[in-house]
mmCIF file of the protein (N, C-alpha, C, O) and its ligand, coordinates in Angstrom:
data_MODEL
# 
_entry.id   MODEL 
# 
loop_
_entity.id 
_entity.type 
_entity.pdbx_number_of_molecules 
1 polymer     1 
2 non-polymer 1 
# 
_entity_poly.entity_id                      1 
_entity_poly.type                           'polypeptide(L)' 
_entity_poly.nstd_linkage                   no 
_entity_poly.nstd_monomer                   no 
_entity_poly.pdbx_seq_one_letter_code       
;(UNK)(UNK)(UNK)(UNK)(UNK)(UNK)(UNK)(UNK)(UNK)(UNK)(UNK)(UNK)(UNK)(UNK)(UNK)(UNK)
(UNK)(UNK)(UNK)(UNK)(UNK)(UNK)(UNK)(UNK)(UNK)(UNK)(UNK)(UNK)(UNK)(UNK)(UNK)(UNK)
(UNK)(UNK)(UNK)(UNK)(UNK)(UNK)(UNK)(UNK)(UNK)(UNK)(UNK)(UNK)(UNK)(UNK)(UNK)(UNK)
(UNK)(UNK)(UNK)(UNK)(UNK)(UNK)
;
_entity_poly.pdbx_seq_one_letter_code_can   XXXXXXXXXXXXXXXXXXXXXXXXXXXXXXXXXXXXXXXXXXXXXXXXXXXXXX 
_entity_poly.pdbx_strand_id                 A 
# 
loop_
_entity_poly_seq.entity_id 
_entity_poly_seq.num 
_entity_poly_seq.mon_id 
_entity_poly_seq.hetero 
1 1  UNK n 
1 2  UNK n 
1 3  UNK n 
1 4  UNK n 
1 5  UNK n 
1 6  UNK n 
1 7  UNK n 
1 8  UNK n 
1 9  UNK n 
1 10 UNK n 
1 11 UNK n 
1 12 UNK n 
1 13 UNK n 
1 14 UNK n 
1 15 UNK n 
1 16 UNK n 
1 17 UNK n 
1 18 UNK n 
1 19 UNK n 
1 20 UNK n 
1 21 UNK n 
1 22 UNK n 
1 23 UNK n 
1 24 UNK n 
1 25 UNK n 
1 26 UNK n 
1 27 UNK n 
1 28 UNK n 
1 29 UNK n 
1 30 UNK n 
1 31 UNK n 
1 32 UNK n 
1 33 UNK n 
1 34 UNK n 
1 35 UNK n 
1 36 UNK n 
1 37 UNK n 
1 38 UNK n 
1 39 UNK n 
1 40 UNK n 
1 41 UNK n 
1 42 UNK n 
1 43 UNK n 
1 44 UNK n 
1 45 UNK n 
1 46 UNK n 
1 47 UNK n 
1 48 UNK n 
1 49 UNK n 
1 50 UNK n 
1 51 UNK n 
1 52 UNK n 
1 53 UNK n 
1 54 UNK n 
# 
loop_
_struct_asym.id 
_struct_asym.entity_id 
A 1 
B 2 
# 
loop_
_chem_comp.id 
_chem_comp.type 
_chem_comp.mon_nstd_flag 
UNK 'L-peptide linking' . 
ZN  non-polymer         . 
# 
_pdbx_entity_nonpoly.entity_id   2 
_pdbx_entity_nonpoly.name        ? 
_pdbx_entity_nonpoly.comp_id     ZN 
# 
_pdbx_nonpoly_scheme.asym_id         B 
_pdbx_nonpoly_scheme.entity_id       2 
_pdbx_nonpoly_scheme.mon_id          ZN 
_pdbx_nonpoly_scheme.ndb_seq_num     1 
_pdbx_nonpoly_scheme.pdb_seq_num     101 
_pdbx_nonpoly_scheme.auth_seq_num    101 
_pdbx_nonpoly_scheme.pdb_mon_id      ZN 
_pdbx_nonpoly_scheme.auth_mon_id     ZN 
_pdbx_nonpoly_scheme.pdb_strand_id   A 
_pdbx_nonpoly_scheme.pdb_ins_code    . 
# 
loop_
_atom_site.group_PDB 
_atom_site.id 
_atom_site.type_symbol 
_atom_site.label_atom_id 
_atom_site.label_alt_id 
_atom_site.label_comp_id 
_atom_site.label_asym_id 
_atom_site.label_entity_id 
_atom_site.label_seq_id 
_atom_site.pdbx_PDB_ins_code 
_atom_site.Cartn_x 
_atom_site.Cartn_y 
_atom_site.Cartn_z 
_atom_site.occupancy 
_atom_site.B_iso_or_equiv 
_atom_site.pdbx_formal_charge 
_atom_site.auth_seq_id 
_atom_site.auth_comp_id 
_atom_site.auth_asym_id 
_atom_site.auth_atom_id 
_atom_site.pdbx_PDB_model_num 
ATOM   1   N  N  . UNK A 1 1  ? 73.461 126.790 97.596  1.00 0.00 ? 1   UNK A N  1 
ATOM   2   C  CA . UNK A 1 1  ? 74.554 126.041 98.231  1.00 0.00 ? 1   UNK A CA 1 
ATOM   3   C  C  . UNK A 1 1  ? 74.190 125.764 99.684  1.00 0.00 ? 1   UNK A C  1 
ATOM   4   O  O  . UNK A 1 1  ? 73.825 126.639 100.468 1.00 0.00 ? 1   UNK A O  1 
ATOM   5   N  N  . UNK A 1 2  ? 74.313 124.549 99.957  1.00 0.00 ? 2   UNK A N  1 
ATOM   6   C  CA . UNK A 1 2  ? 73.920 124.326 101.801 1.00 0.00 ? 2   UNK A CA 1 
ATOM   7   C  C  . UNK A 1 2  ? 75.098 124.793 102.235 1.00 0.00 ? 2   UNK A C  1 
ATOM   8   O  O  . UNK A 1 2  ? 76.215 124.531 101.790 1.00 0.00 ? 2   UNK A O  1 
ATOM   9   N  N  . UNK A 1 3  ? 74.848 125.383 102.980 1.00 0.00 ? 3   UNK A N  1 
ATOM   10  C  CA . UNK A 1 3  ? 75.996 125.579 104.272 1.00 0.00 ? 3   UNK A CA 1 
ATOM   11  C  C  . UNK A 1 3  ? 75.560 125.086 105.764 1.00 0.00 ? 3   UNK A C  1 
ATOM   12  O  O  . UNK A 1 3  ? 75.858 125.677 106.802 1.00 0.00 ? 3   UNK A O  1 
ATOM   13  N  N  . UNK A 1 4  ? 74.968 124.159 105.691 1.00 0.00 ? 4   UNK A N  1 
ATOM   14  C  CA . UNK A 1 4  ? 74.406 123.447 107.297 1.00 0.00 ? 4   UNK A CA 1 
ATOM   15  C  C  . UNK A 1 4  ? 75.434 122.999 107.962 1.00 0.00 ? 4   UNK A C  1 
ATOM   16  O  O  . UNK A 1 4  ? 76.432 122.814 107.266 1.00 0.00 ? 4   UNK A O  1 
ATOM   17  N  N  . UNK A 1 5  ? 75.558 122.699 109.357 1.00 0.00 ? 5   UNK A N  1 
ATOM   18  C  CA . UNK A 1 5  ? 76.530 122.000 110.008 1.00 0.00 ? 5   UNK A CA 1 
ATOM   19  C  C  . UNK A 1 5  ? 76.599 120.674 109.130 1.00 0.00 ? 5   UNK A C  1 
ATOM   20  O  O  . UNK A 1 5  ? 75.550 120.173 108.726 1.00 0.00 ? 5   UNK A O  1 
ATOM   21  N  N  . UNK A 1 6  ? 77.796 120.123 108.844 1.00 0.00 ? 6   UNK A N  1 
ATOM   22  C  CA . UNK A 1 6  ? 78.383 119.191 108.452 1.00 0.00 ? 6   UNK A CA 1 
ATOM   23  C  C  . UNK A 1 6  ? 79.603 118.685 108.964 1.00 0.00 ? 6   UNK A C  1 
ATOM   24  O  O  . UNK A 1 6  ? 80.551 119.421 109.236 1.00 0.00 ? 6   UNK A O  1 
ATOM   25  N  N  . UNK A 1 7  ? 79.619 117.075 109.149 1.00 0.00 ? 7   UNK A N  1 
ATOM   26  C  CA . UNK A 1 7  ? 80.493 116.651 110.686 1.00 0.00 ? 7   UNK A CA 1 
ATOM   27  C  C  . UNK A 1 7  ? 81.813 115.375 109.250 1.00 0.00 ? 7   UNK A C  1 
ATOM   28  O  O  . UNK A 1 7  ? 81.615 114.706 108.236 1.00 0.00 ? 7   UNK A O  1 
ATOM   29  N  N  . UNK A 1 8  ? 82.762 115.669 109.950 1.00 0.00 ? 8   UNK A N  1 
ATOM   30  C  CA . UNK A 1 8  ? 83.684 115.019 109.704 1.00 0.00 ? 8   UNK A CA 1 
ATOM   31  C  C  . UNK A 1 8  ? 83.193 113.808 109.825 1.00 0.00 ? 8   UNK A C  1 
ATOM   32  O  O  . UNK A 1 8  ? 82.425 113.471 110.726 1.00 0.00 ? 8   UNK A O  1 
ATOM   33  N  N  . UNK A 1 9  ? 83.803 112.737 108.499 1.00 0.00 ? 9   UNK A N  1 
ATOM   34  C  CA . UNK A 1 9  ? 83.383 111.088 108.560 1.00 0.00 ? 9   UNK A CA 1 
ATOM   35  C  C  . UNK A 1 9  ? 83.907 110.664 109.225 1.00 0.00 ? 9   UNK A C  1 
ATOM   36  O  O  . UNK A 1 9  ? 83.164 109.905 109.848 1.00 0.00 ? 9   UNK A O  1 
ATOM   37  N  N  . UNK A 1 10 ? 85.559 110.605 109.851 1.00 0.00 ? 10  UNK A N  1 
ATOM   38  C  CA . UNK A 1 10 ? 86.271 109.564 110.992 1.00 0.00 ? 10  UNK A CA 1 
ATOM   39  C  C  . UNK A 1 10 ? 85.977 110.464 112.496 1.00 0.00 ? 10  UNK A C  1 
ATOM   40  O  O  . UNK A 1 10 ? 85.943 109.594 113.366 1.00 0.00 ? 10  UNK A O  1 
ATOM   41  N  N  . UNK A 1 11 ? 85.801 111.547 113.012 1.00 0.00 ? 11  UNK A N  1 
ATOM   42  C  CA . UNK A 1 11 ? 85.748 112.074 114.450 1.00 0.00 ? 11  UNK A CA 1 
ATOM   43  C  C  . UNK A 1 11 ? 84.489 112.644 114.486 1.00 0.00 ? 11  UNK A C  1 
ATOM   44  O  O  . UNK A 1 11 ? 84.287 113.139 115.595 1.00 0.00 ? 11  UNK A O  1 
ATOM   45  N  N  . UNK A 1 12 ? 83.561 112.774 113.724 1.00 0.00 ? 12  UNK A N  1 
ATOM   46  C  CA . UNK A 1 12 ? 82.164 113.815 113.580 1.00 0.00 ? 12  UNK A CA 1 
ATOM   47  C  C  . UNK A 1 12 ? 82.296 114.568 114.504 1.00 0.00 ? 12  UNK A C  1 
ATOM   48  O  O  . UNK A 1 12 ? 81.724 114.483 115.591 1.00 0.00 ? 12  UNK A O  1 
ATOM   49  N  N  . UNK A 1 13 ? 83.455 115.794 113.985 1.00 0.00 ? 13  UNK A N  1 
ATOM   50  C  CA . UNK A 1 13 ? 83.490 116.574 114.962 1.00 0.00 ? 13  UNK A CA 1 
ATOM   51  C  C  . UNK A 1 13 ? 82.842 117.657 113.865 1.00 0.00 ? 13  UNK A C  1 
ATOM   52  O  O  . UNK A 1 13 ? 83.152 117.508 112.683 1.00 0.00 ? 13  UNK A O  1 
ATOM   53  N  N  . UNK A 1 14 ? 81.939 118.753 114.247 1.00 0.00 ? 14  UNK A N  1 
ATOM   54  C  CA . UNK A 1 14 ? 81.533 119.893 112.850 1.00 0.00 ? 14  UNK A CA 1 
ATOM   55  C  C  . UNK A 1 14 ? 82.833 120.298 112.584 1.00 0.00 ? 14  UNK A C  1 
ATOM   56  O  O  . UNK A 1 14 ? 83.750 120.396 113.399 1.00 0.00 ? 14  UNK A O  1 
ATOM   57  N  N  . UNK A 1 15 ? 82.865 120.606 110.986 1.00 0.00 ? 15  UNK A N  1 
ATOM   58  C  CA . UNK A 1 15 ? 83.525 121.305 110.242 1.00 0.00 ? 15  UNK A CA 1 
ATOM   59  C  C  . UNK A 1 15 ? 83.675 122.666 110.663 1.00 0.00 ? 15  UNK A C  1 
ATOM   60  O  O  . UNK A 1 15 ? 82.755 123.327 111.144 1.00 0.00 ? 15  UNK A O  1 
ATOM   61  N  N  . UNK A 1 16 ? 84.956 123.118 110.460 1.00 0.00 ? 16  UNK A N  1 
ATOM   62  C  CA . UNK A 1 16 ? 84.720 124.275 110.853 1.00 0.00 ? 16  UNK A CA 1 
ATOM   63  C  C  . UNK A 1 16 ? 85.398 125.609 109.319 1.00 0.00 ? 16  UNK A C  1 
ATOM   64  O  O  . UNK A 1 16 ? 86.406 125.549 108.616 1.00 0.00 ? 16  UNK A O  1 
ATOM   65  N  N  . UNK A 1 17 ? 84.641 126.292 109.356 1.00 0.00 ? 17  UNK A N  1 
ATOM   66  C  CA . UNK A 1 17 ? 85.148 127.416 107.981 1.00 0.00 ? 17  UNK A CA 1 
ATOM   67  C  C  . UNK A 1 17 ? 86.489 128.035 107.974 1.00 0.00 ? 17  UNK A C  1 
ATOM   68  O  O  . UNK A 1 17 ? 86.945 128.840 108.786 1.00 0.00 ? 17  UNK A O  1 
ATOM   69  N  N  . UNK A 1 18 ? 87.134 127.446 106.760 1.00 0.00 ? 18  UNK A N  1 
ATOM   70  C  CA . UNK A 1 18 ? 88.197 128.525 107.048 1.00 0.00 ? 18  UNK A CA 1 
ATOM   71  C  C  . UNK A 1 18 ? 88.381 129.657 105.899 1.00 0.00 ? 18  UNK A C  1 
ATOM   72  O  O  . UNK A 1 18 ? 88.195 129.597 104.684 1.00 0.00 ? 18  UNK A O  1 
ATOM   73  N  N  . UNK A 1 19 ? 88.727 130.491 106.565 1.00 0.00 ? 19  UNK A N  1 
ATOM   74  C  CA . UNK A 1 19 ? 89.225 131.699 105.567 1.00 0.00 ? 19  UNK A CA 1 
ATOM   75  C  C  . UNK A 1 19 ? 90.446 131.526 104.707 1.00 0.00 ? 19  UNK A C  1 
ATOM   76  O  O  . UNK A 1 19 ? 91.536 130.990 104.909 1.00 0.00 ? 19  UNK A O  1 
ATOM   77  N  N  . UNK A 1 20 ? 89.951 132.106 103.757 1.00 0.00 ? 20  UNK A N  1 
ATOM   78  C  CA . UNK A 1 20 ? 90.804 132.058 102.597 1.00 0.00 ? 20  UNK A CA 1 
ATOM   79  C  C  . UNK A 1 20 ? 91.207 132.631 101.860 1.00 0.00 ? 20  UNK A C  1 
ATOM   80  O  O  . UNK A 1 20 ? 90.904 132.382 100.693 1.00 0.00 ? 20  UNK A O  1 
ATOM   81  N  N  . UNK A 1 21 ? 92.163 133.768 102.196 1.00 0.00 ? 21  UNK A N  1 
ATOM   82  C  CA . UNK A 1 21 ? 92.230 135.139 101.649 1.00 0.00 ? 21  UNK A CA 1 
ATOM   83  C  C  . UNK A 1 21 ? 92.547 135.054 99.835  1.00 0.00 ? 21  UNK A C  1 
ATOM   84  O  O  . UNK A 1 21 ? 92.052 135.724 98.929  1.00 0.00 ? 21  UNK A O  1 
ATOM   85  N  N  . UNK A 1 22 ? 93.464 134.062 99.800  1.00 0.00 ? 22  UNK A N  1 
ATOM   86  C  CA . UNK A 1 22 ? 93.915 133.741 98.307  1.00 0.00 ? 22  UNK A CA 1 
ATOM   87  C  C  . UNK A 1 22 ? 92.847 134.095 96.878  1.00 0.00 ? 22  UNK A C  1 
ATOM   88  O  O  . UNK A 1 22 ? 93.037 134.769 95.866  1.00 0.00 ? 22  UNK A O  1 
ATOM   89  N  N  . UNK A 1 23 ? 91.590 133.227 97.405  1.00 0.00 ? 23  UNK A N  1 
ATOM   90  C  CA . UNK A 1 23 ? 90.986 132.527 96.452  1.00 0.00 ? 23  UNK A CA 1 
ATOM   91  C  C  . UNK A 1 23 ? 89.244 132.853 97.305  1.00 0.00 ? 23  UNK A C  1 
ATOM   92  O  O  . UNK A 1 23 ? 88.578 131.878 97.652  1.00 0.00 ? 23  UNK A O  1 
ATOM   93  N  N  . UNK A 1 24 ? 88.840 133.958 97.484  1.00 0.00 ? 24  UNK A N  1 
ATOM   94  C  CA . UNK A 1 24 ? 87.543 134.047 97.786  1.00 0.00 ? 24  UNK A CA 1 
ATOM   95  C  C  . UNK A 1 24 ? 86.186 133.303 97.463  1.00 0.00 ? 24  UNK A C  1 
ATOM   96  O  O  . UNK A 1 24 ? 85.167 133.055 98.108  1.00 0.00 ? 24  UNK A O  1 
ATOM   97  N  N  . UNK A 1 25 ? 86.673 133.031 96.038  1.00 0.00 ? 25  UNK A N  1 
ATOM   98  C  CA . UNK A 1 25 ? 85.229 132.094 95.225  1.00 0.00 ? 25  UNK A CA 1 
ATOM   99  C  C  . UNK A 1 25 ? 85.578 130.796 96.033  1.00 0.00 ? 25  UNK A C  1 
ATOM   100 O  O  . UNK A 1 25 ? 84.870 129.889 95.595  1.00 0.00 ? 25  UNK A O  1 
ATOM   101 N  N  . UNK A 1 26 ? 86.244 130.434 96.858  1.00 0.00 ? 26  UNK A N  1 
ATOM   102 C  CA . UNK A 1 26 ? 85.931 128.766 97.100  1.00 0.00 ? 26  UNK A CA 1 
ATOM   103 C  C  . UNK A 1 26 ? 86.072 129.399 98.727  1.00 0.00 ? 26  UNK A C  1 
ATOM   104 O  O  . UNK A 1 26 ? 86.562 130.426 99.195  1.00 0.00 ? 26  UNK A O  1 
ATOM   105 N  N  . UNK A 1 27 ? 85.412 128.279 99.263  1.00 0.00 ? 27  UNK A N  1 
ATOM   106 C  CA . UNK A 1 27 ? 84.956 128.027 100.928 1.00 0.00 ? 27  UNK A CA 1 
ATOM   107 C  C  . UNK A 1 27 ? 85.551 126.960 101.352 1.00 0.00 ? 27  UNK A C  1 
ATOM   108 O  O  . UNK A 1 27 ? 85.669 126.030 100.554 1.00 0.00 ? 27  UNK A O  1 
ATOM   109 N  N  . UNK A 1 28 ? 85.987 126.844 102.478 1.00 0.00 ? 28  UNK A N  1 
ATOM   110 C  CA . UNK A 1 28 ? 86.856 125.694 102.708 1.00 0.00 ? 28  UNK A CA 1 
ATOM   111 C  C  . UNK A 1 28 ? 86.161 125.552 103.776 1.00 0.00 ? 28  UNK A C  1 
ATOM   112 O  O  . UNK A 1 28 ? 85.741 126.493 104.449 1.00 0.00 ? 28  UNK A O  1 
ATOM   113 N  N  . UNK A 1 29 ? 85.895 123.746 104.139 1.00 0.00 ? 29  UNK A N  1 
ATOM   114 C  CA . UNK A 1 29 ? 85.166 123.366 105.140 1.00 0.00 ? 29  UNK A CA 1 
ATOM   115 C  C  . UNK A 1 29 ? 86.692 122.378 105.901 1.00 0.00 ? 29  UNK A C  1 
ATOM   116 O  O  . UNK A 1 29 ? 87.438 121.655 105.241 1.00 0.00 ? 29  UNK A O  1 
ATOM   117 N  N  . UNK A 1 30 ? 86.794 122.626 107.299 1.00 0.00 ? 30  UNK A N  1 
ATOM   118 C  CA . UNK A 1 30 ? 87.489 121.471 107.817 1.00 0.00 ? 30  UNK A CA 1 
ATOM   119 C  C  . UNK A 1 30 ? 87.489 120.727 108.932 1.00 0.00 ? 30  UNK A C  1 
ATOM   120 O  O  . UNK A 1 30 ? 86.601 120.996 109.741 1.00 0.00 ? 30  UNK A O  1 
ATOM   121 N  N  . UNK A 1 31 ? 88.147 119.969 109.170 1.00 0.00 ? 31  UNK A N  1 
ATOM   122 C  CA . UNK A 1 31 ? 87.951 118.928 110.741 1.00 0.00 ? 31  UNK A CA 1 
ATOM   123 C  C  . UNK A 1 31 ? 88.747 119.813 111.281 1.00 0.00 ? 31  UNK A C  1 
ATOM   124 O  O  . UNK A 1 31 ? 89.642 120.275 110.574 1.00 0.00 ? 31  UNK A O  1 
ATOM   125 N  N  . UNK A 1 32 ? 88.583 120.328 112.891 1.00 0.00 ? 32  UNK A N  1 
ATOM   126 C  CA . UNK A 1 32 ? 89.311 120.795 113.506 1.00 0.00 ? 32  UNK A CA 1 
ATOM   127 C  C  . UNK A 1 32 ? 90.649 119.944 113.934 1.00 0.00 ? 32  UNK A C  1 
ATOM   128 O  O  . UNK A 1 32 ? 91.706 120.486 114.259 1.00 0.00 ? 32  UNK A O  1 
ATOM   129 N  N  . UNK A 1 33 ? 90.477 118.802 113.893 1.00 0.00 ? 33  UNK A N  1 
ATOM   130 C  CA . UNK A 1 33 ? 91.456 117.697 113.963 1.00 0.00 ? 33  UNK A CA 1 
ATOM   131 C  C  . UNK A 1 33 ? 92.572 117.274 112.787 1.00 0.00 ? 33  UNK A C  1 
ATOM   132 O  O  . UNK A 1 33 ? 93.583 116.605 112.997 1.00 0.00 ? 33  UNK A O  1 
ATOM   133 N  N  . UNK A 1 34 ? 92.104 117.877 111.373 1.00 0.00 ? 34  UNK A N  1 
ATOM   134 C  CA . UNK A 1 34 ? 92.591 118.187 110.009 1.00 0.00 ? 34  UNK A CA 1 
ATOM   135 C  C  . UNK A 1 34 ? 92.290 116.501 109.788 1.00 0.00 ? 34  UNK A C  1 
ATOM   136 O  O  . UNK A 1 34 ? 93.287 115.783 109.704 1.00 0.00 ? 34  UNK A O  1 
ATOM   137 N  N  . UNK A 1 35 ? 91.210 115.995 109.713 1.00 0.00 ? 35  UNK A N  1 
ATOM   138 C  CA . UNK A 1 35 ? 91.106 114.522 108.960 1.00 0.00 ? 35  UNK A CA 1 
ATOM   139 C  C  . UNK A 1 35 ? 90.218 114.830 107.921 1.00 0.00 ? 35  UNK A C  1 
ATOM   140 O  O  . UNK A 1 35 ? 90.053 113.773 107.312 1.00 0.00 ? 35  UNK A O  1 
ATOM   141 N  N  . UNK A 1 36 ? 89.689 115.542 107.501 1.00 0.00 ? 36  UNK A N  1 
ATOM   142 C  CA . UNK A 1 36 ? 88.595 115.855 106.369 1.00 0.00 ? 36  UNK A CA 1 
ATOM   143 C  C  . UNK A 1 36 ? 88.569 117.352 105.810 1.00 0.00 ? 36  UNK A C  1 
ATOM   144 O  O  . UNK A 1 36 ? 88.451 118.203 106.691 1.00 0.00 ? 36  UNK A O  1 
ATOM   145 N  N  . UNK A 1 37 ? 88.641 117.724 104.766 1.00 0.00 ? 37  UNK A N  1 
ATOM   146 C  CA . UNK A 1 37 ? 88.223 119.274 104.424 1.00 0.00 ? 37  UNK A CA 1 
ATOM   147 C  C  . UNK A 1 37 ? 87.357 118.770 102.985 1.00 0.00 ? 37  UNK A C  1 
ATOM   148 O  O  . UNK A 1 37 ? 87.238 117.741 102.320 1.00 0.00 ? 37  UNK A O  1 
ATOM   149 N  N  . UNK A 1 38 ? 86.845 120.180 102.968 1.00 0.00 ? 38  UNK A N  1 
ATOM   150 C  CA . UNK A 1 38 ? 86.061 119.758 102.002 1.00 0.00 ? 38  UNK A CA 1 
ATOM   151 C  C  . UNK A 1 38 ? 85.601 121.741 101.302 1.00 0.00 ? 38  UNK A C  1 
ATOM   152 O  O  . UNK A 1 38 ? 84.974 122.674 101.803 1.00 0.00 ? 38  UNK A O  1 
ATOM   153 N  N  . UNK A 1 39 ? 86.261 121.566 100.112 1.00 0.00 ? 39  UNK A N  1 
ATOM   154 C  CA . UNK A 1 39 ? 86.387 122.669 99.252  1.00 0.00 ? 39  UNK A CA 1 
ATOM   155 C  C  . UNK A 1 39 ? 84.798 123.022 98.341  1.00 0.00 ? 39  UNK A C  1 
ATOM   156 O  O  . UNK A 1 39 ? 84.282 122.204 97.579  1.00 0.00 ? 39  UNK A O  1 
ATOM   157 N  N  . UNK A 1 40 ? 84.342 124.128 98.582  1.00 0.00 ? 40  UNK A N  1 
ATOM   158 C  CA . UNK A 1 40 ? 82.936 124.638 97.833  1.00 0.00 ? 40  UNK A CA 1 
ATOM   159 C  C  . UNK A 1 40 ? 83.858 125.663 96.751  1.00 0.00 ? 40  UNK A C  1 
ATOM   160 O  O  . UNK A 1 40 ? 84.844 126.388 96.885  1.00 0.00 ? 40  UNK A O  1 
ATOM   161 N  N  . UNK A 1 41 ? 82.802 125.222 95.434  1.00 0.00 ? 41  UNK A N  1 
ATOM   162 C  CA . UNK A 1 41 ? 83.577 126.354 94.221  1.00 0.00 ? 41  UNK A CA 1 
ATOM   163 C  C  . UNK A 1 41 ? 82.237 126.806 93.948  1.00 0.00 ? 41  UNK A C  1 
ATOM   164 O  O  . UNK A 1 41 ? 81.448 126.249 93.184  1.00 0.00 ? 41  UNK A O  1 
ATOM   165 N  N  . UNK A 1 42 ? 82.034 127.828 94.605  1.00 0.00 ? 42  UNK A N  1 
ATOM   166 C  CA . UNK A 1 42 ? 80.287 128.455 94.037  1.00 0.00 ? 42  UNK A CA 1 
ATOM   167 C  C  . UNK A 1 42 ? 79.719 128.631 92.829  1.00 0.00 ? 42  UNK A C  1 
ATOM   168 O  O  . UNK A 1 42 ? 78.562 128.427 92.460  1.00 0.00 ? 42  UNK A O  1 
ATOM   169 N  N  . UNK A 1 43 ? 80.969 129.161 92.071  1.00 0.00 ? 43  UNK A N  1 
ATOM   170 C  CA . UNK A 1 43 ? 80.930 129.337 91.036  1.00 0.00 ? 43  UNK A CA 1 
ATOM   171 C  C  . UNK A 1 43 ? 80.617 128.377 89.826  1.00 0.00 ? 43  UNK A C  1 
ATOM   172 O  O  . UNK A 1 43 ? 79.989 128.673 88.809  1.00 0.00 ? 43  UNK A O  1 
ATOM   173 N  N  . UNK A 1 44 ? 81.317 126.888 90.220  1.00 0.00 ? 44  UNK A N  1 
ATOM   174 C  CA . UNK A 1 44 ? 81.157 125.994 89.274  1.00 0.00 ? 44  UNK A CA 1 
ATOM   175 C  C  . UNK A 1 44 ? 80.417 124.961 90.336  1.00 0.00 ? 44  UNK A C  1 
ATOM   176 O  O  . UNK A 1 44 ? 80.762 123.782 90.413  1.00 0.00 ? 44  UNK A O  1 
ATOM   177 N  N  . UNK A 1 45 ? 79.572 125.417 90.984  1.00 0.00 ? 45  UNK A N  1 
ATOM   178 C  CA . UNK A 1 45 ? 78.447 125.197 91.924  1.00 0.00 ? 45  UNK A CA 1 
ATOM   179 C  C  . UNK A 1 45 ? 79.139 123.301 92.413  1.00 0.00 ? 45  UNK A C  1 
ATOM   180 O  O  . UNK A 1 45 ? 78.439 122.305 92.598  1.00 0.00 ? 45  UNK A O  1 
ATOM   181 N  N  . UNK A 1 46 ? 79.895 123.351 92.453  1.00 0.00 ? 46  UNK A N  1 
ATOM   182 C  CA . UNK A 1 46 ? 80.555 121.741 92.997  1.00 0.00 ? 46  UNK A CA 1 
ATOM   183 C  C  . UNK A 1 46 ? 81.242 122.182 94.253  1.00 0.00 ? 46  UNK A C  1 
ATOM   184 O  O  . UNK A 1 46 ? 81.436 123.326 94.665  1.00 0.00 ? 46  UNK A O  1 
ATOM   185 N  N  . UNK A 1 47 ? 81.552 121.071 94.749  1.00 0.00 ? 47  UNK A N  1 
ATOM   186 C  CA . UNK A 1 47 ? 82.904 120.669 95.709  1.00 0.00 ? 47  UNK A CA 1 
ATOM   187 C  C  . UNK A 1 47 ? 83.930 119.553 95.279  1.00 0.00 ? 47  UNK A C  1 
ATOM   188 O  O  . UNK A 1 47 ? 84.003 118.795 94.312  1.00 0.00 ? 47  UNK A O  1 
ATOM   189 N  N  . UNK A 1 48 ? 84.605 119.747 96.278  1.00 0.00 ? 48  UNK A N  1 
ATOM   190 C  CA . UNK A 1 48 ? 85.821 118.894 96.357  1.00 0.00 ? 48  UNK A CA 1 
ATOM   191 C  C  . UNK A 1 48 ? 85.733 118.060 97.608  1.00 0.00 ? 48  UNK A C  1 
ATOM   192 O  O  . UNK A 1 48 ? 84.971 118.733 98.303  1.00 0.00 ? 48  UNK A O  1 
ATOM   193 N  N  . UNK A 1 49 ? 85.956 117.335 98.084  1.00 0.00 ? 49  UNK A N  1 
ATOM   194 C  CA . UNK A 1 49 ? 86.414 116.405 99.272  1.00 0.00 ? 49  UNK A CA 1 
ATOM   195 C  C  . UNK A 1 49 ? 87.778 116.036 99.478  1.00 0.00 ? 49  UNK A C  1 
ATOM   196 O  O  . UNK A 1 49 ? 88.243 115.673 98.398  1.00 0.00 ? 49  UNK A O  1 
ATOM   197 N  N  . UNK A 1 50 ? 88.588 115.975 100.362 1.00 0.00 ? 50  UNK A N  1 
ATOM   198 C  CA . UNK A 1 50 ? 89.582 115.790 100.662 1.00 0.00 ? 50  UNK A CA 1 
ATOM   199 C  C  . UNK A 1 50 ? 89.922 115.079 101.826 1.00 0.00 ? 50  UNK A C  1 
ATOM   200 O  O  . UNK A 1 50 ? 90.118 115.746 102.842 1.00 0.00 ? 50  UNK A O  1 
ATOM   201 N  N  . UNK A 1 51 ? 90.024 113.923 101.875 1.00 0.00 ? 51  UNK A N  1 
ATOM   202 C  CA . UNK A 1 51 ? 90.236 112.804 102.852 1.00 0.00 ? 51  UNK A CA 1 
ATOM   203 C  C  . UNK A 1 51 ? 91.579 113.426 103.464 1.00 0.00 ? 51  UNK A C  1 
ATOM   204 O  O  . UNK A 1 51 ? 92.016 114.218 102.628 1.00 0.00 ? 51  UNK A O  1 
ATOM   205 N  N  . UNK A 1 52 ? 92.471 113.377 104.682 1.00 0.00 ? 52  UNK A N  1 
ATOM   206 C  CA . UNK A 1 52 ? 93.655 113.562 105.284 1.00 0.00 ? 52  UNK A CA 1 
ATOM   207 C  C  . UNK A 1 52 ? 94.108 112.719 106.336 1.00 0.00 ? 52  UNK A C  1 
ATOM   208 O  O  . UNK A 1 52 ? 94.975 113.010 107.160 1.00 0.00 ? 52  UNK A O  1 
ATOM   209 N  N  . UNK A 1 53 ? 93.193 111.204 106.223 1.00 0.00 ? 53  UNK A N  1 
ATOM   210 C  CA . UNK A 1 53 ? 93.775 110.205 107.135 1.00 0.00 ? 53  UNK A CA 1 
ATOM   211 C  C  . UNK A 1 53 ? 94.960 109.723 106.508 1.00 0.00 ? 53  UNK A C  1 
ATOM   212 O  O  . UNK A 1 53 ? 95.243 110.009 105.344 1.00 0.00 ? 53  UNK A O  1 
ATOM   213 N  N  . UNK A 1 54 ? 95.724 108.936 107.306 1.00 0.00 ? 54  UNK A N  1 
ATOM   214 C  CA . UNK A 1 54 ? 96.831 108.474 106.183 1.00 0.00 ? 54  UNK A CA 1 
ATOM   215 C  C  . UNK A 1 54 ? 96.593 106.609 106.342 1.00 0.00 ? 54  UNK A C  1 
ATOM   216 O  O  . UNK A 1 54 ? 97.257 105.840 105.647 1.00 0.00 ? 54  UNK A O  1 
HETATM 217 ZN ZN . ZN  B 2 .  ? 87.970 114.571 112.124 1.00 0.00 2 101 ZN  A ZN 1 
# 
């Protein structure tokens, strides 16, 4: 799984990790600005993307 810096598509500001006490198997990547997150499921070795412009 990469975990390299990776920059938000509308502010390329880096993502930043958030914790996730709920649900450990997934990694949550986000814009500090909340315009992009982007969900890792290690397990079923994919992601998710999640746009939050409106
Ligand atoms: Zn952003």
């Amino acid at each position: 799984m990469n975990l390299s810096v990776e920059k938000c598509p509308r502010c390329k500001a880096a993502l930043e990790v958030k914790e996730n006490p709920s649900c450990k198997a997934i990694v949550i990547k986000a814009c500090p600005a909340g315009h992009y997150e982007k969900e890792f499921h290690p397990a079923l070795e994919t992601y998710i993307e999640i746009n939050k412009v409106p």
